[in-house]
C-alpha positions in Angstrom: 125.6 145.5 148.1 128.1 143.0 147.4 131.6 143.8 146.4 132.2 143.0 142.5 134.7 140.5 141.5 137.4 141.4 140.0 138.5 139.4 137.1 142.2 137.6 138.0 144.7 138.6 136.0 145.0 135.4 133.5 148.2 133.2 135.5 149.9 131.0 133.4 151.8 128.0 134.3 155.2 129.9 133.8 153.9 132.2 136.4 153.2 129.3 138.7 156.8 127.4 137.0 158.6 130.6 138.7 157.1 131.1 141.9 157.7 127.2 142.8 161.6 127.4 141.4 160.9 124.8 138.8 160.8 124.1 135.2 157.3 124.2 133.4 157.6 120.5 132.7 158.1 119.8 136.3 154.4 121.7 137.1 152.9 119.9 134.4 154.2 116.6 135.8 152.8 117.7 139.3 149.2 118.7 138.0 149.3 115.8 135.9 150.6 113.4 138.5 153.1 111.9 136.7 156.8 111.6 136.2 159.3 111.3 140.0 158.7 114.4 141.8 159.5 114.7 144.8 157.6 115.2 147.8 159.1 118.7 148.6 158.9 119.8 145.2 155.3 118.6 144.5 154.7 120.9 147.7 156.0 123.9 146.3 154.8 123.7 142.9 151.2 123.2 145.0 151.6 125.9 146.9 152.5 128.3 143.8 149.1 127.0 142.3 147.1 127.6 145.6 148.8 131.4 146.2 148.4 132.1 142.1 144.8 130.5 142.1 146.2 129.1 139.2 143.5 127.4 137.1 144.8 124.7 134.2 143.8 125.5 130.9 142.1 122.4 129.5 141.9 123.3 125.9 146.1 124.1 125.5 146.4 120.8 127.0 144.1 119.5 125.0 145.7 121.0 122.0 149.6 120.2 123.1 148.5 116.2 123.8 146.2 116.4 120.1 143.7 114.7 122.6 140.5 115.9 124.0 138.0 115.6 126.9 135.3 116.8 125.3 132.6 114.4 124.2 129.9 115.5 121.8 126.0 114.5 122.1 123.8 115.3 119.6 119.9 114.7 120.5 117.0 115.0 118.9 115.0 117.8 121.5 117.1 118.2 124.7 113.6 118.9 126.6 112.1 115.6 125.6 111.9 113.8 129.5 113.9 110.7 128.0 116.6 112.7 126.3 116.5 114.6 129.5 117.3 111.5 131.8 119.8 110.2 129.1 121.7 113.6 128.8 122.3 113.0 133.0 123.0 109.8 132.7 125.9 110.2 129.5 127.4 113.5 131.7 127.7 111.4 134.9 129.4 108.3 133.4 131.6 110.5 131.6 132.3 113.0 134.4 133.7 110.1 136.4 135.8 109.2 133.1 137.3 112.1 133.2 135.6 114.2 130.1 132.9 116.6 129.8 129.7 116.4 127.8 129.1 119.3 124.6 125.6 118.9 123.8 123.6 120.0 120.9 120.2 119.1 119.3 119.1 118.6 116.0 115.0 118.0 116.0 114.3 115.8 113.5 116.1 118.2 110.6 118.7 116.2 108.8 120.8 119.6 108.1 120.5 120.5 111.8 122.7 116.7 112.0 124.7 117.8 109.8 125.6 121.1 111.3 125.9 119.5 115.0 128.2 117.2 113.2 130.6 119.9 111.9 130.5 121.9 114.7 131.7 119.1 117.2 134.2 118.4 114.8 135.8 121.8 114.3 135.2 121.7 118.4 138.0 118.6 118.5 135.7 116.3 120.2 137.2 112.6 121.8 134.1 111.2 120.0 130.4 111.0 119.4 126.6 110.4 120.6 124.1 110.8 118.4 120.5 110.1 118.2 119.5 109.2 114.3 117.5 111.4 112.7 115.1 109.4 109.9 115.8 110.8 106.3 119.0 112.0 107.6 121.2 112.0 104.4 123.2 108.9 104.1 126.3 110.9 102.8 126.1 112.9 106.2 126.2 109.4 108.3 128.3 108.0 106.5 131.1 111.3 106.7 130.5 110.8 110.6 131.3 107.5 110.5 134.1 107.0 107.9 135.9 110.3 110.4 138.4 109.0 112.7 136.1 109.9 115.5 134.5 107.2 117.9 130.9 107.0 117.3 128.0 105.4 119.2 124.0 105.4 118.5 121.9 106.3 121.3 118.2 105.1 121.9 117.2 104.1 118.5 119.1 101.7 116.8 120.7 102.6 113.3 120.9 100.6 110.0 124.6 99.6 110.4 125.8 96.5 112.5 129.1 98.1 112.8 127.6 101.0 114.6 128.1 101.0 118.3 124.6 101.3 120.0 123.0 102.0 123.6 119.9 101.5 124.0 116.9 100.4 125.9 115.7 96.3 125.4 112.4 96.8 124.5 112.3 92.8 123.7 113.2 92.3 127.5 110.9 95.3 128.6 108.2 93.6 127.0 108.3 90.6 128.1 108.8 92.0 131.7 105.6 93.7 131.4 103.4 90.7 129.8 104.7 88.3 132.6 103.6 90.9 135.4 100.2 91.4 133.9 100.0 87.4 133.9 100.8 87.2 137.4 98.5 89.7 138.3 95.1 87.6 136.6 95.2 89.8 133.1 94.4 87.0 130.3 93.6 89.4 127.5 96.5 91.0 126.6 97.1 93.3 123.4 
């Protein structure tokens, strides 16, 4: 039987401040790789973080620069193939961007929105995805969108032109797929 694991005793970056012989702000400056460090001192504080196995914690970073790297996406049914492939394709562009995807669904209940709404709000979210939800309440939309949060549609357009939207061209999709059905003999064509 394997051996358990221990939980590490919770290291903070004054632990990791005083085993390198520098200030807080210099280990900061070093895990964020910023400021003139030197070369030597970058090495300690390093070393102090490999020997502590000293792990950053995101959300007081988050919280000290009032920013976050969390972006919410709200889908209608997460196990839908399409929201499936769209889910992998929003968490790698944003994994390379440096944030991390908080998904939630709604189905196709406008209070469900509404609650996936206020939950990645409270969460502090960098900004959101959503999918619309017809007979979503207007008043909820419009709260989302009048927020100081970044907001873009996904996969179905919405009713606003101001509204950021990705989705797929279905006019160009179309038309792809009538010229190949010409080129391949078809004449009757619905």
């Amino acid at each position: 039987m394997p051996p358990k694991l221990q939980p590490s005793k919770n290291v903070k970056i004054t632990d990791v401040a005083q085993l390198a012989g520098v200030s807080v702000t210099t280990v900061s400056m070093v895990l964020n790789g910023k400021g003139r460090i030197s070369p030597a001192t970058a090495e300690r504080v390093q070393q102090a973080i490999k020997q502590l196995d000293y792990v950053p914690n995101s959300a007081a970073a988050n919280l000290r620069s009032q920013q976050s790297n969390l972006v919410g996406l709200i889908l209608r049914d997460i196990t839908d193939p399409f929201y499936t492939e769209v889910t992998a394709g929003v968490s790698e562009v944003l994994e390379q961007q440096g944030y991390l995807l908080f998904l939630t669904q709604c189905g196709h209940s406008p209070e469900r929105l509404q609650q996936s709404i206020q939950s990645l709000s409270r969460q502090g979210v960098a900004g959101i995805i959503f999918n619309p939800v017809r007979g979503a309440a207007a008043k909820t939309l419009e709260i989302l969108l009048g927020s100081q949060l970044p907001v873009v549609c996904a996969a179905r357009s919405y009713y606003r032109d101001d509204v950021d939207f990705i989705g797929p061209d279905n006019t160009h999709a179309a038309q792809q797929a009538t010229t190949y059905l010409i080129e391949q003999g078809h004449r009757h064509i619905a």
